[in-house]
N, C-alpha and C positions, 0 to 999 in steps of 0.2 A: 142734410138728410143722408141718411146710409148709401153707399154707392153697391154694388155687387162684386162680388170677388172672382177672382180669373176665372173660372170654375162656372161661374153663373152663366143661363142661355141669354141672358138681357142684353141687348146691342144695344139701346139708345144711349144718344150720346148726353152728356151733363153739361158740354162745354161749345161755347160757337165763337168764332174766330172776329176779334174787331178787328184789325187791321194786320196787315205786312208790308215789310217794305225790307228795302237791301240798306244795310250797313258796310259802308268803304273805311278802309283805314285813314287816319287822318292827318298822313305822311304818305307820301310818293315811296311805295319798295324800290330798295337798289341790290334786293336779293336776288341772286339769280338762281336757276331751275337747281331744284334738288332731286336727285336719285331714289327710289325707292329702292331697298336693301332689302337683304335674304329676312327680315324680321318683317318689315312692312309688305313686302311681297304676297305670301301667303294669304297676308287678312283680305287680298280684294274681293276673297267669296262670301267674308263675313259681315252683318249688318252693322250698318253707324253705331258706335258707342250711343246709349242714353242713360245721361247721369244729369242730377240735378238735388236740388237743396229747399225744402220745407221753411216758410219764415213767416213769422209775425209779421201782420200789416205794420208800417212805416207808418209813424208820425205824421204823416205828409199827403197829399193829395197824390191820386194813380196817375194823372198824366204828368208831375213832378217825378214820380217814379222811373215812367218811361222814358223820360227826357235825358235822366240821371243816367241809366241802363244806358241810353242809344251811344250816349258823348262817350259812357266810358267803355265800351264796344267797341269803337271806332278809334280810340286810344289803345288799347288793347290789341287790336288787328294790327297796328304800327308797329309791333313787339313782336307779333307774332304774324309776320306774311303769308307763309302758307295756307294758314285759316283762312287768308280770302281769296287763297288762290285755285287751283284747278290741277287734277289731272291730264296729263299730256302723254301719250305711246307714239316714239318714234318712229321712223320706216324698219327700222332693228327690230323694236318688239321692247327697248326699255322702256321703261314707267316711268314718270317726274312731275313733281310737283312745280308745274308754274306759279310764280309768285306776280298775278297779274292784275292784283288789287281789284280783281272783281266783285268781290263781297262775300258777305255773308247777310242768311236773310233772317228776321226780325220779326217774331208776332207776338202780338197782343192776344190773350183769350181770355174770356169771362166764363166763371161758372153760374153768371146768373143768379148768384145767392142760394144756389142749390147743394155748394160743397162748405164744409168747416174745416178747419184742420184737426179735429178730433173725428170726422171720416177717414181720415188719411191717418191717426195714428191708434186708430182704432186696434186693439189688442184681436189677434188670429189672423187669419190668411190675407195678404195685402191686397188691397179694392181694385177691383179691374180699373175705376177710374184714374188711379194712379198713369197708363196709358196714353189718357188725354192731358198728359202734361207734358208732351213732346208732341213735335211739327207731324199735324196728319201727311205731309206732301213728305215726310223723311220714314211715315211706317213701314217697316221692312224693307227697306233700302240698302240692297248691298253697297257696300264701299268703292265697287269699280264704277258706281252712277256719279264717284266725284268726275268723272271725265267731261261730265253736260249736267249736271248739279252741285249746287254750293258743297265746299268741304266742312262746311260749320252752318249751322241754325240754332236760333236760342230763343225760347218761348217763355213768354213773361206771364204763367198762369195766376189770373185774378179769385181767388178764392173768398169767400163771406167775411172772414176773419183773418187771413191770411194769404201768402204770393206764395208760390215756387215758380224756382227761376230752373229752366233746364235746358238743356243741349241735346244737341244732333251732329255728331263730328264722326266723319267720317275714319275708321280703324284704322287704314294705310297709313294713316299719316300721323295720327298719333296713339301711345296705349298710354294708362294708367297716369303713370310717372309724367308724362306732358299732356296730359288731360286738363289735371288738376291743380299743374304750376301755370297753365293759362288761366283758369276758374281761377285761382288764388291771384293773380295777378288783375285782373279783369274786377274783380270784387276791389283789392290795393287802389287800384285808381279811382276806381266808384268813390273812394274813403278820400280823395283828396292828392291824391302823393303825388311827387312829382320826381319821384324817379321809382323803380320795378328794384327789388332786393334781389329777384334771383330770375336772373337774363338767360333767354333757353341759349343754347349752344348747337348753332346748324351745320357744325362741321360733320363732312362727309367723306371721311379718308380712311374708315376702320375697318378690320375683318371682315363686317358686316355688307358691304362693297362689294359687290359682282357682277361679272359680265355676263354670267349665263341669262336667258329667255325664259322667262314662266311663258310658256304659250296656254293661251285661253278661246275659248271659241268666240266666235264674232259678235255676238250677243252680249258677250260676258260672261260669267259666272254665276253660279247659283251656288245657297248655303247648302249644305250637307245633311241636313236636318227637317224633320217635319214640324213647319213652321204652325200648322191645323193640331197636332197634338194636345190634348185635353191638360191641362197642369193645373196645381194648385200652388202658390209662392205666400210665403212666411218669411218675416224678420225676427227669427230667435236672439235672443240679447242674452251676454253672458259678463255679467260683472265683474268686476278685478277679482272681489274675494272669490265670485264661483271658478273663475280659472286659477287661483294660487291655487283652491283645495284639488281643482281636478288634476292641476302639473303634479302637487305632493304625492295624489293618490296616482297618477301613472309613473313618479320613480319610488312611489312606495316607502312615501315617509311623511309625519306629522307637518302640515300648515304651519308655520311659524305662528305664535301668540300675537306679534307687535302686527302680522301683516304687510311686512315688510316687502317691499318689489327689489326684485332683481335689478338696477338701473341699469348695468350695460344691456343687461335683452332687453329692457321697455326700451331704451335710445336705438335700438337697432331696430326694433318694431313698428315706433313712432316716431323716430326723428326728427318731421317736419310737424309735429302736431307743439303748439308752441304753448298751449296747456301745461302738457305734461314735462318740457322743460320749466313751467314756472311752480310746478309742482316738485320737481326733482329739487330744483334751487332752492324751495325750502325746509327741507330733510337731509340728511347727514346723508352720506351713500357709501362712507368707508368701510363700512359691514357688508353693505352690498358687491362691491368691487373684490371684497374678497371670496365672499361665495361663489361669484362668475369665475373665481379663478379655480376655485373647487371643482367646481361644475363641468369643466372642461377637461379634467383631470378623471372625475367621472365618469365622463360622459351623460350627463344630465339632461335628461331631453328636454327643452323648450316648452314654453304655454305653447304657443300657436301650434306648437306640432300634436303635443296634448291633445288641443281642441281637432285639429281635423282628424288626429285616432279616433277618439269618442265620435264623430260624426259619422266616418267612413263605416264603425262598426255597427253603427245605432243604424244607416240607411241599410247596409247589405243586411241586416237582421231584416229590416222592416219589406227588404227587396222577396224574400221565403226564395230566392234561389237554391240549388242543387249543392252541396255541400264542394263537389269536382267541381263547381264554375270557375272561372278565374275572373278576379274583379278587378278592377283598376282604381288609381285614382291619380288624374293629371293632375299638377301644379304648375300655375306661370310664375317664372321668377322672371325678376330682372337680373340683365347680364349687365349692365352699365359698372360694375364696381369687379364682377369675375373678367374682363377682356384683361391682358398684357397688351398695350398700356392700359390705362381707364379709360372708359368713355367720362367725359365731366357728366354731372351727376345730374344736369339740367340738358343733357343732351337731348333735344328734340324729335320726334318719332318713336317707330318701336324699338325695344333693346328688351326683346322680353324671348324667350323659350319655354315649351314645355317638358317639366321633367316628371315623367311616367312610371309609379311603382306596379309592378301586377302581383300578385296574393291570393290564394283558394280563398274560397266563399270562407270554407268550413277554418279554415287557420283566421281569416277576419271576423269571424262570429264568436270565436269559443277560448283562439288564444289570449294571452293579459295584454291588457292596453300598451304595456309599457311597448311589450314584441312592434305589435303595432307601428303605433309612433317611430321605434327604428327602422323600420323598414323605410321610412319616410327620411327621416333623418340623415341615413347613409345616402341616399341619391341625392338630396339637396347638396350637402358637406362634398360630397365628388363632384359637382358640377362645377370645375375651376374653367380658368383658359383653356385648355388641351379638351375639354369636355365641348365648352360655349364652340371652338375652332370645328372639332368633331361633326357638330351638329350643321355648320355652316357646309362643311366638305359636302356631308350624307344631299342636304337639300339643295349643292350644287351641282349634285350627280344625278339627281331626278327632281326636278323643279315641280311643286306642286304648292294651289292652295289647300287652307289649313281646313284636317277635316277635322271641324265642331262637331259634334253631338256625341249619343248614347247610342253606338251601334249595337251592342251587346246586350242593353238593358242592364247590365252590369258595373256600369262606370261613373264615377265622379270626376265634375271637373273643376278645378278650383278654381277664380281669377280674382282681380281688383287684389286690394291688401288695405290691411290695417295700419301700414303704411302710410296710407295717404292722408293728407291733412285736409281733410274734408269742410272739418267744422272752422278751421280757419278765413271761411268763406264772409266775410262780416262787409256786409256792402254799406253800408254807416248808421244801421239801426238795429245791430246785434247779431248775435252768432246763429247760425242754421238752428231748427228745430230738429230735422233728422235730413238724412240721406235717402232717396229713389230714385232707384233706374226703371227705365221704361220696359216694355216687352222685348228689344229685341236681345237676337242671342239667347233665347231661353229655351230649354228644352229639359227633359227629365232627368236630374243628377246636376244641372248648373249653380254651383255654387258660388257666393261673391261674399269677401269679408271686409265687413267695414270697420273701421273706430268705433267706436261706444260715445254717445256725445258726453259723457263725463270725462272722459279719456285717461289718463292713468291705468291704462292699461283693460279697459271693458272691450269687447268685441261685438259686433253686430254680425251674424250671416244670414243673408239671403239668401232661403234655401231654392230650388224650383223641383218639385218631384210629380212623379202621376198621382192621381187625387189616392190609392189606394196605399201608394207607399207611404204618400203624408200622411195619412190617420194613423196610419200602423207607426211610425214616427212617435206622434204626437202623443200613444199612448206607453213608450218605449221607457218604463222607470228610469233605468238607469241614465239615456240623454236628458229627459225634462227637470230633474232634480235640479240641475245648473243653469236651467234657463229661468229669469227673471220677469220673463213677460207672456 
């Protein structure tokens, strides 16, 4: 049956809880306390990451499923200690992840035969029941409740025709980039394996390391944002070819005929999506290799910066702001590859920063896309070592957590990335159907990009806007022409 979308006054719920329980790692940790860093710091005002993956029912009976899930959870926490561990604040005031195998917790939930997976990928604004596929005891949970709550919960929703499997993991402790090599790993064992390909890395000796105090009040922190504000969220989907022609058309040149991809920027894009290396491997890429070297000689903007010009433009249009406003749009990169030396690339925790471009209304509504996109492009391309250090200095000189939201009603924030290998998620009965995160972190302007499940280069964003900027959006010629759904 149809569910109601974020937007809807309907509360009842579709989904009722069979069971919970705690999941312990299935190895004794011999990790000891890890440090929270000027990156992990800031997010204890922000709520637990919710991210999870849409799948066809399994071959198999559901409590063979569960059984499957528990063993390879429990293997998985052995890998990954901190997930079952806890926050700890010394008599100092530092933060640390205790590694003290207390668990993570575990639910089973039924929708009763009242949800399909064509609820869920149902074309327009996405179902508020999406919601009820994360832990009701993890809703709106800041990340400083890992101190006396689990740092990880994973809810095993039973749909008519279909499971999503989804998390509750607390921000401190990890973003994006180790979100998703534990989901990738945690699915790898589910499959069998009896070793993990890519081992996180819990060394704690970098930049990132400080002795300054976030002081917070005795309570905790609260998010920054109004968690009651009215939103409507969409997954616009933008297929390889709609983004070749949008890249051509913002550096203002003809689509190639063949459809050719760039491989060095798709490998720099997707990397860990293992599709689109078996996709590259069968196409020649020596034509491409040479264009990226063009490109750079150009100055060639990017898809991905492309796509978030056309966004940035298409919202502040749809926003009817003052021409004088000044609008923003945040990006999180990861720093793991800009520090002197590297962080390894599986480094565990946050390693992420926001880089902040601001632009008049009236230059983002009316200048050429290409303007646009540079504006974007030169702060990304500056954010080296001396930039990532910069930033660490500025938030060791005024400790603060990270203020989330749309203060201005002017601002875009960008996070997640297409980046991550989402669809890589194959627990032993096939690849995701799509990607959903749950409500938290959502506020007006939150934006999050995902892969495309065809990969070679399609993108997903989920947009979150107030219900009047989405319409105006959705009616915006110029954005919708590129969107495929």
């Amino acid at each position: 049956m149809p569910c109601p979308t974020a937007f809807s006054t309907s509360s009842s719920s579709l989904t009722s809880v069979v069971s919970k329980c705690v999941i312990v790692p299935d190895q004794k940790s011999t990790l000891g306390d890890l440090k929270l860093t000027v990156s992990d710091l800031p997010m204890l005002s922000v709520h637990y990451i919710q991210k999870g993956v849409l799948f066809n029912l399994p071959p198999f009976p559901i409590e063979t499923l569960l059984s499957l899930l528990k063993l390879g959870l429990s293997q998985t926490l052995s890998h990954f200690p901190p997930l079952a561990g806890r926050l700890v604040t010394d008599s100092n005031g530092h933060v640390y992840i205790t590694c003290n195998d207390a668990g993570a917790e575990f639910f089973h939930v039924t929708a009763n035969g009242n949800l399909f997976v064509s609820d869920v990928l149902a074309p327009g604004h996405t179902p508020d029941c999406v919601k009820e596929f994360y832990p009701f005891d993890f809703d709106r949970t800041v990340s400083y409740s890992a101190h006396f709550k689990p740092i990880l919960a994973v809810q095993v929703t039973e749909l008519a025709d279909g499971v999503f499997v989804g998390c509750a993991v607390c921000h401190s402790v990890v973003d994006g980039t180790s979100f998703w090599n534990f989901f990738n790993t945690f699915a790898e064992l589910c499959r069998g394996a009896n070793k993990i390909n890519k081992r996180p890395d819990f060394t704690r000796d970098s930049a990132l390391i400080s002795s300054s105090v976030l002081k917070l009040p005795e309570t905790g922190p609260e998010v920054t944002f109004d968690v009651n504000q009215p939103l409507l969220e969409r997954v616009f989907s933008f297929s390889r070819e709609a983004i070749q022609k949008l890249k051509a058309t913002t550096n203002k040149k003809r689509s190639s005929d063949n459809g050719d991809i760039n491989a060095v920027e798709l490998m720099g894009k997707l990397s860990n999506d293992t599709y689109l290396k078996s996709w590259l491997s069968r196409n020649n890429n020596n034509n491409n290799n040479k264009n990226n070297q063009n490109d750079k000689k150009t100055g060639e903007i990017s898809s991905f910066q492309s796509l978030c010009a056309l966004l940035w433009r298409a919202v502040t249009r749809a926003r009817k702001l003052p021409s004088q406003t000044t609008t923003t749009f945040k990006m999180a990169v990861n720093v793991r590859h800009r520090l002197e030396p590297k962080l390894d690339a599986y480094y565990f925790g946050n390693a992420i920063q926001s880089i902040v471009t601001h632009a008049s209304v009236g230059d983002v509504s009316s200048k050429d896309p290409r303007w646009i996109a540079e504006q974007l492009s030169v702060n990304v391309k500056a954010h080296n070592d001396t930039m990532v250090r910069r930033f660490v200095g500025d938030w060791e000189s005024n400790p603060k957590c990270f203020p989330l939201g749309n203060f201005d009603g002017a601002t875009i924030t960008m996070g997640s990335s297409p980046r991550f290998p989402m669809y890589d998620n194959d627990f032993g009965w096939g690849r995701p159907l799509a990607v959903r995160s749950g409500g938290a972190n959502k506020f007006d302007g939150k934006i999050s990009a995902f892969p495309g499940r065809e990969g070679t280069g399609a993108v997903d964003l989920e947009v979150v806007l107030s219900p009047q900027t989405m319409l105006a959006l959705e009616s915006d010629s110029e954005f919708m022409q590129y969107v495929s759904n």
